[in-house]
N, CA, C and O of each residue as an XYZ file, in Angstrom:
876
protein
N      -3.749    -10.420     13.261
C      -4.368    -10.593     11.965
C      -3.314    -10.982     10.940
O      -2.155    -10.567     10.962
N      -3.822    -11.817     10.043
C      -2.223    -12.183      8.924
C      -3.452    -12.390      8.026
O      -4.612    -12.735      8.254
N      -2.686    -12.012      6.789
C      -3.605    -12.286      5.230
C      -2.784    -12.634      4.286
O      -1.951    -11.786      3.964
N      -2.774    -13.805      3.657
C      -2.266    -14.456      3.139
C      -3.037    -14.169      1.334
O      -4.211    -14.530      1.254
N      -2.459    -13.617      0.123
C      -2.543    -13.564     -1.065
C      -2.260    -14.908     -1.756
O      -1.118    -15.368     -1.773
N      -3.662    -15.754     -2.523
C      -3.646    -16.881     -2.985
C      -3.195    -17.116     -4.584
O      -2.443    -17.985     -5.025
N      -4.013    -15.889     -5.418
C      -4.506    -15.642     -6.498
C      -3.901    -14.358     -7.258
O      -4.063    -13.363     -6.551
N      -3.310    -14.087     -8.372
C      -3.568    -12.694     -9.248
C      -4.349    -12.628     -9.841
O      -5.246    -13.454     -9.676
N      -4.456    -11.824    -10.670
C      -5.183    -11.555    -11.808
C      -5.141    -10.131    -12.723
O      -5.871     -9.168    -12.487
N      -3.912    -10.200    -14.066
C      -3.254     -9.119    -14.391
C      -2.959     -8.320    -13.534
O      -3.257     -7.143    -13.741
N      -2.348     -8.651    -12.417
C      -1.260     -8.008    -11.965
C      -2.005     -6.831    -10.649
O      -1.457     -6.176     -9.762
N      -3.404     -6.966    -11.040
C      -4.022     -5.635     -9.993
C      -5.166     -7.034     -8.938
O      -4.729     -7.562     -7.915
N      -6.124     -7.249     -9.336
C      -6.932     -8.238     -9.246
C      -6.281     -9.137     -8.157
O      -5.143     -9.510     -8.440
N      -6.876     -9.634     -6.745
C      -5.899    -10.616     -6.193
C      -7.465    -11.212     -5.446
O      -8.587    -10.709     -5.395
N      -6.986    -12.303     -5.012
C      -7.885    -12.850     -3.935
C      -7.060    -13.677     -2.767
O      -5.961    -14.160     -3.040
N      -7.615    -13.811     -1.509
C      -6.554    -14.093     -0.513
C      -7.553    -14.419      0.491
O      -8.769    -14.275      0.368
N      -6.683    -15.045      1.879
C      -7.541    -15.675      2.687
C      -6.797    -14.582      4.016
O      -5.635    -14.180      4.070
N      -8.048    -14.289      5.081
C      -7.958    -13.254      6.316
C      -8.160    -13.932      7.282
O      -9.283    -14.400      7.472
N      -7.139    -14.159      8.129
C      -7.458    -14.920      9.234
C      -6.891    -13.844     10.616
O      -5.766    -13.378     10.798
N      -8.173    -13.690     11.465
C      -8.618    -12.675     12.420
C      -8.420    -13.557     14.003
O      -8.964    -14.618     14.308
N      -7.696    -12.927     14.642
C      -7.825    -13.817     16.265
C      -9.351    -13.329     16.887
O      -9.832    -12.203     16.753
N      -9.839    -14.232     17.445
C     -11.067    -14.579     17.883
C     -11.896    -15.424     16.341
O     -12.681    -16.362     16.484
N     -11.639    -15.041     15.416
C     -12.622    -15.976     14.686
C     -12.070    -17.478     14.145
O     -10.914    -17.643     13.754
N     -12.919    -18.367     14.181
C     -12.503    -19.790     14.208
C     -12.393    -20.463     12.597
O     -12.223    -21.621     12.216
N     -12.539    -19.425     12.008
C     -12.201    -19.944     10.781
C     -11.661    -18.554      9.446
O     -12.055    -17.390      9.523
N     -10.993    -18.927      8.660
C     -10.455    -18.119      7.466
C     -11.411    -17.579      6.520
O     -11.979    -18.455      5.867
N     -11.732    -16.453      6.275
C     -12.458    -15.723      5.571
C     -11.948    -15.161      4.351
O     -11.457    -14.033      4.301
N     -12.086    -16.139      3.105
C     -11.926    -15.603      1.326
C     -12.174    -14.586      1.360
O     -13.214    -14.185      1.883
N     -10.852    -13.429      0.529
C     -11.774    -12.404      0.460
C     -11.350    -12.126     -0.983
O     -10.315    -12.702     -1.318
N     -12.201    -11.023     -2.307
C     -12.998    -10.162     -1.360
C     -13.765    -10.953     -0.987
O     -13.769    -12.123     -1.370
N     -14.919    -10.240      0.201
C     -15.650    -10.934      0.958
C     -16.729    -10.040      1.262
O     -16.436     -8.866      1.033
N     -17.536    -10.172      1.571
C     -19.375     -9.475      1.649
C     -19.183     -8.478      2.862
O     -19.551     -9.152      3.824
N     -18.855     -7.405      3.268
C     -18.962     -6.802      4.407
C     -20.600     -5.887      4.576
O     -21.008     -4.969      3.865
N     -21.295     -6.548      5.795
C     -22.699     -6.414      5.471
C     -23.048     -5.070      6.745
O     -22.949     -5.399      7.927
N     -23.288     -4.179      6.533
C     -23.348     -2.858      6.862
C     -24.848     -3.089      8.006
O     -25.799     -3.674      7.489
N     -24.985     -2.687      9.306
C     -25.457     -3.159     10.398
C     -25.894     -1.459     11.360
O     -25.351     -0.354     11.392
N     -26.812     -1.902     11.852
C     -27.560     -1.091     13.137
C     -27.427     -1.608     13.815
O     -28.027     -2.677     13.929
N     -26.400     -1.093     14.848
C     -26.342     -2.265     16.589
C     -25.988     -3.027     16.522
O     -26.090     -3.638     17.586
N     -25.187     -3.904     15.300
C     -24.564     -5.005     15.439
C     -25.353     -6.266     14.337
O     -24.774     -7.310     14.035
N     -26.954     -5.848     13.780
C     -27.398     -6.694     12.991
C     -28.036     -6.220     11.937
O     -28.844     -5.307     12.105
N     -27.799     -6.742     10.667
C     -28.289     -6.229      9.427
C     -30.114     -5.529      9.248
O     -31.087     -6.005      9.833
N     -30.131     -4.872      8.724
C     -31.538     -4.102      8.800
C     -32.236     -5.111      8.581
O     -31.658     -5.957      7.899
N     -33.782     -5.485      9.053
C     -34.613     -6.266      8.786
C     -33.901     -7.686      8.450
O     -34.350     -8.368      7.529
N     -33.009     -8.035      9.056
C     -32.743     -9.684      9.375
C     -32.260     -9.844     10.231
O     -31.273     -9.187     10.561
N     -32.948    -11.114     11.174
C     -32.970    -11.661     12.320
C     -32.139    -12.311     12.296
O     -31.747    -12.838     11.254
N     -31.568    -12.497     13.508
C     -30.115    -13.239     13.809
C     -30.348    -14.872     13.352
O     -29.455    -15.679     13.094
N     -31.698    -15.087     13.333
C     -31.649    -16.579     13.194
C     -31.900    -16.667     11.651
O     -32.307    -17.756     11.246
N     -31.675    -15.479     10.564
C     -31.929    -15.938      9.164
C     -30.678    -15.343      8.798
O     -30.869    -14.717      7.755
N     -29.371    -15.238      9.207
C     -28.603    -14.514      8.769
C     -27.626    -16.000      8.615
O     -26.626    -15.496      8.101
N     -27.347    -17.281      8.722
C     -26.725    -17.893      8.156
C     -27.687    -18.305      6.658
O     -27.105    -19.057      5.876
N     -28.740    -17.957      6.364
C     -29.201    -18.532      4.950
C     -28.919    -17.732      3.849
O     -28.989    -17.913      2.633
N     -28.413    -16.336      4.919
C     -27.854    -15.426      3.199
C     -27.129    -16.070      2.436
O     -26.303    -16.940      2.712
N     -27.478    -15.584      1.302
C     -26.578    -16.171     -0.503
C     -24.928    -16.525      0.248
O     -24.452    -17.589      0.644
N     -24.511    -15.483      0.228
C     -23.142    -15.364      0.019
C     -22.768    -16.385      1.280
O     -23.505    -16.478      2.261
N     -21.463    -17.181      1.126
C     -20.796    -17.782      1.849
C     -20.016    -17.074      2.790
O     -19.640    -17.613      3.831
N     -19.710    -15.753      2.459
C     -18.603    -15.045      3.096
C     -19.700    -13.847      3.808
O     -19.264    -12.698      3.741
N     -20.540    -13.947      4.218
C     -21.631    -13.098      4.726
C     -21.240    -13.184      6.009
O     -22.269    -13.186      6.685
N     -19.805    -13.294      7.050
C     -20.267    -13.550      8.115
C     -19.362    -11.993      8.684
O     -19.115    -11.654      9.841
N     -19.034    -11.307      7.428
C     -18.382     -9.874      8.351
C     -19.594     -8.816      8.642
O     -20.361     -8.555      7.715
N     -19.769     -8.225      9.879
C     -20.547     -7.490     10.135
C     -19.836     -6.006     10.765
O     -19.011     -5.903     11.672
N     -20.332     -5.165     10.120
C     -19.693     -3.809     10.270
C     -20.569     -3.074     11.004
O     -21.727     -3.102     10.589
N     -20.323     -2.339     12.102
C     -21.255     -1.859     13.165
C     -20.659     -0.173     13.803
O     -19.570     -0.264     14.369
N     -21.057      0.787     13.771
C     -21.067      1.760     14.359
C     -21.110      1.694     16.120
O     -22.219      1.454     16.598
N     -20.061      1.877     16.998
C     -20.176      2.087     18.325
C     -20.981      2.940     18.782
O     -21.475      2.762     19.895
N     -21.345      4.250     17.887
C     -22.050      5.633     18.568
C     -23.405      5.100     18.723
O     -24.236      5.544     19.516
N     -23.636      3.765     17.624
C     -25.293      3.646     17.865
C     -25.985      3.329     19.166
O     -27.154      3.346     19.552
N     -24.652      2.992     19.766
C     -24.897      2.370     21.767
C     -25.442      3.461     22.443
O     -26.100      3.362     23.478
N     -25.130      4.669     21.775
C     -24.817      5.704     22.983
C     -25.858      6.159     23.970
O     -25.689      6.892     24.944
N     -27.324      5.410     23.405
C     -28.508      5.937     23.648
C     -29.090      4.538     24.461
O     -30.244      4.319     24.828
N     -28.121      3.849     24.577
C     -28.773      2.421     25.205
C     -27.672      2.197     26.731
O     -27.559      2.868     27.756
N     -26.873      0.690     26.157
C     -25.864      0.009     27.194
C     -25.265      1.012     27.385
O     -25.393      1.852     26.494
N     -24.488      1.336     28.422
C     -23.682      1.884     29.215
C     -21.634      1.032     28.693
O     -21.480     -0.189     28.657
N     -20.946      1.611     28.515
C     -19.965      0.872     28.118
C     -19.284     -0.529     29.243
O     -18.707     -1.602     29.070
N     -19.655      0.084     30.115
C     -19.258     -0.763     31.419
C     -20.201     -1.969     31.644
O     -19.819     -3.061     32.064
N     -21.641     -1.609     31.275
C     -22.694     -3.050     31.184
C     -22.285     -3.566     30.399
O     -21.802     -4.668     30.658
N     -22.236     -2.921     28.594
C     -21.584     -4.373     27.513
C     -20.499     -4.857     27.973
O     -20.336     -6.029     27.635
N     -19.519     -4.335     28.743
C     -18.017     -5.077     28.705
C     -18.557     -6.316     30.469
O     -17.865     -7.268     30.830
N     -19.655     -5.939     31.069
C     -19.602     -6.575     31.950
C     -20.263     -8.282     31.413
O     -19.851     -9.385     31.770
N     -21.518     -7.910     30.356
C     -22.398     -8.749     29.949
C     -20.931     -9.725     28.967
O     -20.816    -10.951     28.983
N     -20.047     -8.813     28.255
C     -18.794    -10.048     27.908
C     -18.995     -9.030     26.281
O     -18.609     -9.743     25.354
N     -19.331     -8.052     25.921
C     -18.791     -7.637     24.698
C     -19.948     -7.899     23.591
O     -20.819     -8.751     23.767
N     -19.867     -7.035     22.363
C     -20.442     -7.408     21.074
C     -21.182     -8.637     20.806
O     -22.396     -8.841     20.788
N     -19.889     -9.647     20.537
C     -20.670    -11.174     20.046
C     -21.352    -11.785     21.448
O     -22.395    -12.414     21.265
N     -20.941    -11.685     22.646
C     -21.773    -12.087     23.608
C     -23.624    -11.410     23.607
O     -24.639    -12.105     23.664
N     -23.560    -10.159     23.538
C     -25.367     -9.685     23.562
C     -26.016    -10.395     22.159
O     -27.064    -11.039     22.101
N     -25.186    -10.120     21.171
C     -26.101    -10.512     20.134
C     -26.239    -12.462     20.189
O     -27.189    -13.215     19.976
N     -24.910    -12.688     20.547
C     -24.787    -14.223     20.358
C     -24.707    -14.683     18.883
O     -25.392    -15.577     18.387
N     -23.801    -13.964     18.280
C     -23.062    -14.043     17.067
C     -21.279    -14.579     17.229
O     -20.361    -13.810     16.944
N     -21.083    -15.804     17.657
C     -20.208    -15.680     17.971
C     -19.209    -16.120     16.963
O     -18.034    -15.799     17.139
N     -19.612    -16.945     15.741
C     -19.235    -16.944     14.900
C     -19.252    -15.878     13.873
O     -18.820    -16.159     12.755
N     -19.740    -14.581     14.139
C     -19.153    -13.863     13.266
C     -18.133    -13.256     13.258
O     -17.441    -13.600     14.217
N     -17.444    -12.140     12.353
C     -16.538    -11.226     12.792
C     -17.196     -9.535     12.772
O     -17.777     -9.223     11.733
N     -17.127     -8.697     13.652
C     -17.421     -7.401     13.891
C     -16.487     -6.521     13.728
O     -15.402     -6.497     14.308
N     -16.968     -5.635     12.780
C     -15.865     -4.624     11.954
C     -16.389     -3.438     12.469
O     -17.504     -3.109     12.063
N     -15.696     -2.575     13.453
C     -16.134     -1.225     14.267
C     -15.769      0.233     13.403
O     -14.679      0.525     12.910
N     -16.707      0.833     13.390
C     -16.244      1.855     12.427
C     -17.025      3.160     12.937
O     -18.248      3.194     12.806
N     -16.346      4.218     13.508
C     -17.161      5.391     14.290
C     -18.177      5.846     13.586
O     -19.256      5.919     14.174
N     -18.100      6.284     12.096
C     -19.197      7.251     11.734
C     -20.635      5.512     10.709
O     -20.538      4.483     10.040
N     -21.495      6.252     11.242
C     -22.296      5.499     10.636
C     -22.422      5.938      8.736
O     -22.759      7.000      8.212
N     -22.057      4.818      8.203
C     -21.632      4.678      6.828
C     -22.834      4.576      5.796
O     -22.685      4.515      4.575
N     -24.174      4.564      6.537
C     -25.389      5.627      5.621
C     -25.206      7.560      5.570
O     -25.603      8.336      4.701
N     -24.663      7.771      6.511
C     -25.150      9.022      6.329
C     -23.579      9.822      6.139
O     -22.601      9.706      6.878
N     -23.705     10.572      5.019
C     -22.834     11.296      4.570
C     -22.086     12.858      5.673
O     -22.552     13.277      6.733
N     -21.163     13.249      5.106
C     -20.533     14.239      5.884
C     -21.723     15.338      6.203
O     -22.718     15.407      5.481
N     -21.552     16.100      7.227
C     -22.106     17.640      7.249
C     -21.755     18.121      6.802
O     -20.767     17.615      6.270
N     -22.025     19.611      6.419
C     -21.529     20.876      5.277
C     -20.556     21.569      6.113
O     -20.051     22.558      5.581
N     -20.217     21.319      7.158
C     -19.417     22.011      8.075
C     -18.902     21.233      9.634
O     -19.344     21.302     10.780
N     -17.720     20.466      8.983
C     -17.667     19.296      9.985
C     -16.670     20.294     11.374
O     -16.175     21.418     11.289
N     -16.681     19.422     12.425
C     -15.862     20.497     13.665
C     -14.469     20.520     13.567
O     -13.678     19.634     13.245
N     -14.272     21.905     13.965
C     -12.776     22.296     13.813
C     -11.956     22.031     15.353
O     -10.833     22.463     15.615
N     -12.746     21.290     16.187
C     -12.003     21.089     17.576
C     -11.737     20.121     17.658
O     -12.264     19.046     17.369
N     -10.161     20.665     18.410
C      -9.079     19.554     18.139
C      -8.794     18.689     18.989
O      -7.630     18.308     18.868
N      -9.605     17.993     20.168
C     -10.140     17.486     21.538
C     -10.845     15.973     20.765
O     -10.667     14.925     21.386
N     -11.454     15.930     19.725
C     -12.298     15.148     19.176
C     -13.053     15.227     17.765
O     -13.195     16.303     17.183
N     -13.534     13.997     17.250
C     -13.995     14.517     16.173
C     -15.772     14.259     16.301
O     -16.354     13.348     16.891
N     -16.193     15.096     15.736
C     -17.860     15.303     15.447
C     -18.674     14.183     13.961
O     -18.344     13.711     12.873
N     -19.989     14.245     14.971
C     -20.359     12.718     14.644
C     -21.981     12.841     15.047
O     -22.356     13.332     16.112
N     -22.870     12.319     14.030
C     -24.635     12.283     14.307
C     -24.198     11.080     14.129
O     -23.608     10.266     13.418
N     -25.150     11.501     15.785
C     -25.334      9.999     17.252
C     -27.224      9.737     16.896
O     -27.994     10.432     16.233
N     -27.443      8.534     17.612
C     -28.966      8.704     17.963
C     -28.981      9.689     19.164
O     -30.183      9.950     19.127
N     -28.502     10.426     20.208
C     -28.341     11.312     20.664
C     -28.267     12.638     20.193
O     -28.684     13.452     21.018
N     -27.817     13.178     18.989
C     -27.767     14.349     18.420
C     -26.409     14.129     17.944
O     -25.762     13.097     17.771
N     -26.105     15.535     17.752
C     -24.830     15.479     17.231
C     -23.328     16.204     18.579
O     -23.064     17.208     19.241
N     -22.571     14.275     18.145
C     -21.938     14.617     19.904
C     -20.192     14.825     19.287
O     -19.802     14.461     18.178
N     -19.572     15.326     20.078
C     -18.441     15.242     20.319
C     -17.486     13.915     20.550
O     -17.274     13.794     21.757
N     -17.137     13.352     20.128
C     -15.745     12.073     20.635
C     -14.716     12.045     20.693
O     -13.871     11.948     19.804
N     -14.600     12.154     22.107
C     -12.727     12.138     22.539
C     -12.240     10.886     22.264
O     -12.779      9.879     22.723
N     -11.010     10.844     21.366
C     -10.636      9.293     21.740
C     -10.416      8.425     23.043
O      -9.856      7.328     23.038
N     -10.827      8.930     23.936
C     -10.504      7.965     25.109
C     -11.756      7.922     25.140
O     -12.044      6.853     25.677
N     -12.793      8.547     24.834
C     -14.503      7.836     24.997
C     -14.467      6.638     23.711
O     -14.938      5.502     23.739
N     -13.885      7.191     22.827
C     -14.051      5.878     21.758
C     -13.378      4.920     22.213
O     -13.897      3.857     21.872
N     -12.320      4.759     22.920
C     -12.019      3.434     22.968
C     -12.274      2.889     24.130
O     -11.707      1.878     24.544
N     -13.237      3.588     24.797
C     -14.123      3.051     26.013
C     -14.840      1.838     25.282
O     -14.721      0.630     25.489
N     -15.646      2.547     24.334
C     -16.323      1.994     23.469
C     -16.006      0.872     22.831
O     -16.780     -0.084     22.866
N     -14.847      0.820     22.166
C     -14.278      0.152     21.711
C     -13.791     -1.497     22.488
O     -13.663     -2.621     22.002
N     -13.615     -0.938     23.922
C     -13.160     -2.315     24.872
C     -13.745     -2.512     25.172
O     -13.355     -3.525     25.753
N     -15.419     -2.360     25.543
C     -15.953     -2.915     25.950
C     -16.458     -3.514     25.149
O     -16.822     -4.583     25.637
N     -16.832     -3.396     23.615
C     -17.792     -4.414     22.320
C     -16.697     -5.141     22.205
O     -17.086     -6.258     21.863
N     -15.377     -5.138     22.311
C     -14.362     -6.283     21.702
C     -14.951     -6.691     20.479
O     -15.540     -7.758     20.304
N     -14.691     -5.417     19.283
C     -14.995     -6.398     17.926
C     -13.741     -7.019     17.421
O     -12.767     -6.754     18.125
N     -13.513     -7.739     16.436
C     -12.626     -8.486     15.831
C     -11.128     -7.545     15.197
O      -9.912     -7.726     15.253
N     -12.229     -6.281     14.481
C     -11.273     -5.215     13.729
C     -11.474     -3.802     13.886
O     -12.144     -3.398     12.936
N     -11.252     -3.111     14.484
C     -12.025     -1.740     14.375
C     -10.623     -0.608     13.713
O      -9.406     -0.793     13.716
N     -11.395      0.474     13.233
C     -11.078      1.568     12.612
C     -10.695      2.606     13.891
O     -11.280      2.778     14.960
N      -9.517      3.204     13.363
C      -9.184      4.956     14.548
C      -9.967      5.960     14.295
O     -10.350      5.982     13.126
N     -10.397      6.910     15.046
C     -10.854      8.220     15.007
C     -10.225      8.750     14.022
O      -9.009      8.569     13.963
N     -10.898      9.542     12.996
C     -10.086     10.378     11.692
C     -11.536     11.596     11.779
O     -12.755     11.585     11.952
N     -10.322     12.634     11.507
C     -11.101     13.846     11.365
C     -11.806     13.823     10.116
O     -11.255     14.867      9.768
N     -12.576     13.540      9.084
C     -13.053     13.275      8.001
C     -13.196     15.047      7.498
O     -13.177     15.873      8.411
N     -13.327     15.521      6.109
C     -13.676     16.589      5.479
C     -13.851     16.301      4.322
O     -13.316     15.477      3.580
N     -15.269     17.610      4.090
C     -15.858     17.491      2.621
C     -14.798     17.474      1.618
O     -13.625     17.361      1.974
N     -15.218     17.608      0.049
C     -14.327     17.646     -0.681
C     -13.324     19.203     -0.702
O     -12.122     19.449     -0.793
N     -14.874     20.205     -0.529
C     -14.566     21.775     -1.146
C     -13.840     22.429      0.143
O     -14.106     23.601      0.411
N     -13.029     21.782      0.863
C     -12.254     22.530      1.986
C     -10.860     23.187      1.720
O     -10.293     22.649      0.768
N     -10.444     23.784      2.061
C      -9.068     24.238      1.799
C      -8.148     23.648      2.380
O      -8.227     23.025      3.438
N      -6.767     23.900      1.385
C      -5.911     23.035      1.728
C      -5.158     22.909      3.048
O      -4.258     22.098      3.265
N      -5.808     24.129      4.205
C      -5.232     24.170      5.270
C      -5.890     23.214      6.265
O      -5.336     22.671      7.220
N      -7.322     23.086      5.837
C      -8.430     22.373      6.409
C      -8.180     21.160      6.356
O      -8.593     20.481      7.295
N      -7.364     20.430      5.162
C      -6.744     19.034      4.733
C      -5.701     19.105      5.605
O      -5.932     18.502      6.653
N      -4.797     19.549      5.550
C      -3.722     19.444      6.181
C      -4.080     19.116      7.906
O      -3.610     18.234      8.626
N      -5.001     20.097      8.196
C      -5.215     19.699      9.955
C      -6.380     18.886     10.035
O      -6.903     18.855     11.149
N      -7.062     18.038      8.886
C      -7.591     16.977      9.024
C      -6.706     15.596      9.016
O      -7.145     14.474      9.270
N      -5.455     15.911      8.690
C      -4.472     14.560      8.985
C      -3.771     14.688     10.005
O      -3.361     13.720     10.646
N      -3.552     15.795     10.278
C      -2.165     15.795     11.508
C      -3.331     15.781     13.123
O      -2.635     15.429     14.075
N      -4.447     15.995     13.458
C      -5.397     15.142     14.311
C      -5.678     13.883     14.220
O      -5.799     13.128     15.185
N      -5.876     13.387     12.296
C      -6.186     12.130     12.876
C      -4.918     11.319     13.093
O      -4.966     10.286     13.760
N      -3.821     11.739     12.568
C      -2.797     10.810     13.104
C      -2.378     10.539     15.014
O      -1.850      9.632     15.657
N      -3.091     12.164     15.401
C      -3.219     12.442     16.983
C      -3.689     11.634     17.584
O      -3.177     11.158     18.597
N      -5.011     11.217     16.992
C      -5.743     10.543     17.306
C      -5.937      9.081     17.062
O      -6.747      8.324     17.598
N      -4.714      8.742     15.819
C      -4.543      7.240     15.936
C      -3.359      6.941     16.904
O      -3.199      5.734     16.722
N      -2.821      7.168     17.441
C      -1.579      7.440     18.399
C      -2.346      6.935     19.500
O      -2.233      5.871     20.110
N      -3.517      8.329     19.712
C      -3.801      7.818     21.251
C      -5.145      6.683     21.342
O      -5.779      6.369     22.350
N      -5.301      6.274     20.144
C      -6.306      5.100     19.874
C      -5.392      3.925     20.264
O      -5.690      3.078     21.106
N      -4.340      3.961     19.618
C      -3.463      2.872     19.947
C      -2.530      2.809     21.320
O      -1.690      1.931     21.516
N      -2.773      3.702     22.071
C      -2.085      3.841     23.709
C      -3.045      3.728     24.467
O      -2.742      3.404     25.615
N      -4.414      3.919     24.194
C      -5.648      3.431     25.091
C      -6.228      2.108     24.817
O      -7.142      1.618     25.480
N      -5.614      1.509     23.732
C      -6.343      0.030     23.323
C      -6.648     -0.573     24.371
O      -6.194      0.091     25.303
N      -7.274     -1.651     24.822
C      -7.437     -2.289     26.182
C      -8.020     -3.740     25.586
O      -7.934     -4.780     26.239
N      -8.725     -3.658     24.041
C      -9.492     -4.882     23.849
C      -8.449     -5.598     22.533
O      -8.850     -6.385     21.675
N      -7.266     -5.151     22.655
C      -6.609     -5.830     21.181
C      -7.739     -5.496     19.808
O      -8.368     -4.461     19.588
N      -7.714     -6.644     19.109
C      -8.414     -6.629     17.985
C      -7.313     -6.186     16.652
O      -6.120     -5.962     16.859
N      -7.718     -6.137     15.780
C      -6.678     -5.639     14.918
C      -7.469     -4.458     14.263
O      -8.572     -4.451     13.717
N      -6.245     -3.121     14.566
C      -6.822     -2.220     14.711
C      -6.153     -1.178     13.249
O      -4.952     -1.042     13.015
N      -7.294     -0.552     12.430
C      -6.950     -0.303     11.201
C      -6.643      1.155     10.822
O      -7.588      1.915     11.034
N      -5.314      1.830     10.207
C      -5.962      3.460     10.478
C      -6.424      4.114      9.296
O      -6.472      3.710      8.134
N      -6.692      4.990      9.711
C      -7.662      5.888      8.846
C      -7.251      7.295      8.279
O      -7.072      8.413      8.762
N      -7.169      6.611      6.785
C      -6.504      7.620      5.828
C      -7.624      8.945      4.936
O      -8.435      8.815      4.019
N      -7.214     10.043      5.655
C      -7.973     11.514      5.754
C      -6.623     12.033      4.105
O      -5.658     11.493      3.565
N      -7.546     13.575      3.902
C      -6.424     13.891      3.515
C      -7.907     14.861      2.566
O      -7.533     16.002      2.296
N      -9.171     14.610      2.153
C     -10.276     14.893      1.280
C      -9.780     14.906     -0.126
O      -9.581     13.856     -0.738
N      -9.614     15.871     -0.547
C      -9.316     16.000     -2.397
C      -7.558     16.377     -2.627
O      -7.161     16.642     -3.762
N      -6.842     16.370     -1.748
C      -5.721     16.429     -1.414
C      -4.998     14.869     -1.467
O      -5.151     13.988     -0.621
N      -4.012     14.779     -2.945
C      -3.447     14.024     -3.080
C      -2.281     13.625     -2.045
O      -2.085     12.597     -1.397
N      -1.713     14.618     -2.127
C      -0.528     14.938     -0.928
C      -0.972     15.093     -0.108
O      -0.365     16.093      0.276
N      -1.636     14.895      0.583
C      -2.174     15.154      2.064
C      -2.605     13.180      2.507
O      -2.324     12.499      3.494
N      -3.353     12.872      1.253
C      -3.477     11.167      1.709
C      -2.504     10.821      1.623
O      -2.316      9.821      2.317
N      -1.406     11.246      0.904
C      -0.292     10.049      0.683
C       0.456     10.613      2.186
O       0.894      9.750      2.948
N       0.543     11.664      2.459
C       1.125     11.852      3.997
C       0.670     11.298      4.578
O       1.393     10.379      4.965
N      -0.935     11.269      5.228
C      -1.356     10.349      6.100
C      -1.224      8.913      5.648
O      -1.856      8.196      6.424
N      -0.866      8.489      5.055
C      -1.125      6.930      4.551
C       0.291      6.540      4.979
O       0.510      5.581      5.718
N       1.244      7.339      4.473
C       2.747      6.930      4.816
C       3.012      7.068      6.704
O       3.574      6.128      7.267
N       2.616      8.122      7.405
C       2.204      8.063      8.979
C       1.505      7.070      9.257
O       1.971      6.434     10.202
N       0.473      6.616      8.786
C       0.198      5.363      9.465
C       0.115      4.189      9.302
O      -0.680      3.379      9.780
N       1.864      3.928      7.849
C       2.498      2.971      7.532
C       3.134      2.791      9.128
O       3.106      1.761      9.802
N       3.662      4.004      9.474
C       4.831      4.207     10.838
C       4.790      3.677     11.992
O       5.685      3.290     12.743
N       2.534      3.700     12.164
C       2.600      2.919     13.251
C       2.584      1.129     13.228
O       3.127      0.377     12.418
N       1.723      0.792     14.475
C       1.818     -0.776     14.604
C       0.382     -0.805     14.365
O      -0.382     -0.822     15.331
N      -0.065     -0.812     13.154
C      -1.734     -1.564     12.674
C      -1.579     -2.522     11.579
O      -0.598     -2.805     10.891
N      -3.110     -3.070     11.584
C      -3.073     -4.307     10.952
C      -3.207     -3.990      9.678
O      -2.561     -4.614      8.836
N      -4.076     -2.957      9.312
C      -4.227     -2.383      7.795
C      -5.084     -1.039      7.930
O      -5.138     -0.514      9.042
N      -5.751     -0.462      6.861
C      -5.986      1.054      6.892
C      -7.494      0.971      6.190
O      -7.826      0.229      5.265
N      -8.461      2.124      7.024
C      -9.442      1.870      6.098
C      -9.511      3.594      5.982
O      -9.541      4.541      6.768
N      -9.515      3.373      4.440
C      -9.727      4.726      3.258
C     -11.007      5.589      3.670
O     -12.051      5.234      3.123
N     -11.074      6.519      4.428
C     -11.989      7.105      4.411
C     -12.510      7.518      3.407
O     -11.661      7.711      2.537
N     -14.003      7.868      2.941
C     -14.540      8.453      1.448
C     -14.293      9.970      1.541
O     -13.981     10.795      2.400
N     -14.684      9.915     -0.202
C     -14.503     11.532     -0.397
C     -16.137     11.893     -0.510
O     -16.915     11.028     -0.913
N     -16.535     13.035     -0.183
C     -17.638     13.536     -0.375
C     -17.640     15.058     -1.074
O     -16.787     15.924     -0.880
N     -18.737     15.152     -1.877
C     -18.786     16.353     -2.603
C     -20.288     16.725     -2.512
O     -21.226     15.994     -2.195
N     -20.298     18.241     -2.921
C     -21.295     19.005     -3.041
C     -22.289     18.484     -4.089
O     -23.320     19.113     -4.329
């Protein structure tokens, strides 16, 4: 992945062009990232999704857990991955574990094996070596590491061992990779200033392409 900065604008403000291996062309950003069930936007069909407005409509952000109740990881990677079932092959697929409608639980898991997650299955457990089962067989373009996520109102001990797992767990995200992609990590830390800037500076340390900010959630 390389991203090239075109534009300022007082000094905060930038615009720039993202160019992703597997996709055949450079994507302006910012850029429309269009939030997806299974790989396609709610109520639009694959064949009306080049008439959306936006020009830059072609990033699609998709949850892996939503599989869990369907393909088998070994059928998608046999059928050829993500853009092969849907036959999106011009898009780009942005993988992201927790599905990004539904907010934290009031009491997320304290086991340190995996992090906890409502599946269409219930609510399951994920080892990182099941996620990046997952992960190699959809071959999306960019995907996100396992991060222990926590509410806002946790204590500061609860912050603290919500970063030092997910850094565990971006480690062994990145020693099980199998599908490349450019792979982004994920900065934990909840209402704890010092706790994001620790994790953010750890996973300056490793080899990723960029970081996606987990949210904060409150009561």
């Amino acid at each position: 992945m390389k991203f090239s900065v075109k534009a300022w604008s007082n000094g905060r403000a930038r615009a720039g062009v993202l160019l992703l291996g597997g996709c055949p062309y450079p994507i302006e950003t910012p850029a429309l990232l269009l939030t997806t069930r299974k790989g396609l936007p709610i109520f639009i069909s694959p064949d009306l999704l080049p008439s959306l407005p936006s020009p830059d409509s072609h990033l699609l952000q998709f949850s892996p857990l939503h599989f869990l109740e369907d393909l088998s990881p070994k059928t998608i990677s046999d059928i050829g991955g993500l853009h092969q079932i849907l036959g999106l092959h011009e898009y780009v697929f942005s993988a992201i574990p927790r599905d990004s409608i539904l907010c934290l639980p009031e009491c997320n898991s304290t086991n340190k094996t995996g992090a906890s997650f409502e599946t269409p299955c219930g609510r399951r457990l994920i080892k990182p070596v099941e996620y990046m089962e997952m992960i190699s067989s959809m071959k999306p373009n960019l995907w996100a590491t396992l991060a222990d996520e926590v509410p806002a109102w946790v204590s500061e001990k609860r912050n603290k061992a919500s970063v030092d797992r997910t850094v565990t767990w971006l480690d062994d995200c990145i020693r099980l990779n199998q599908a490349g992609g450019a792979v982004f990590g994920s900065i934990v830390g909840g209402l704890s200033v010092e706790e994001r800037l620790r994790c953010a500076k750890e996973v300056m340390k490793r080899n990723v392409s960029g970081f996606f900010c987990c949210s904060l959630f409150s009561a």
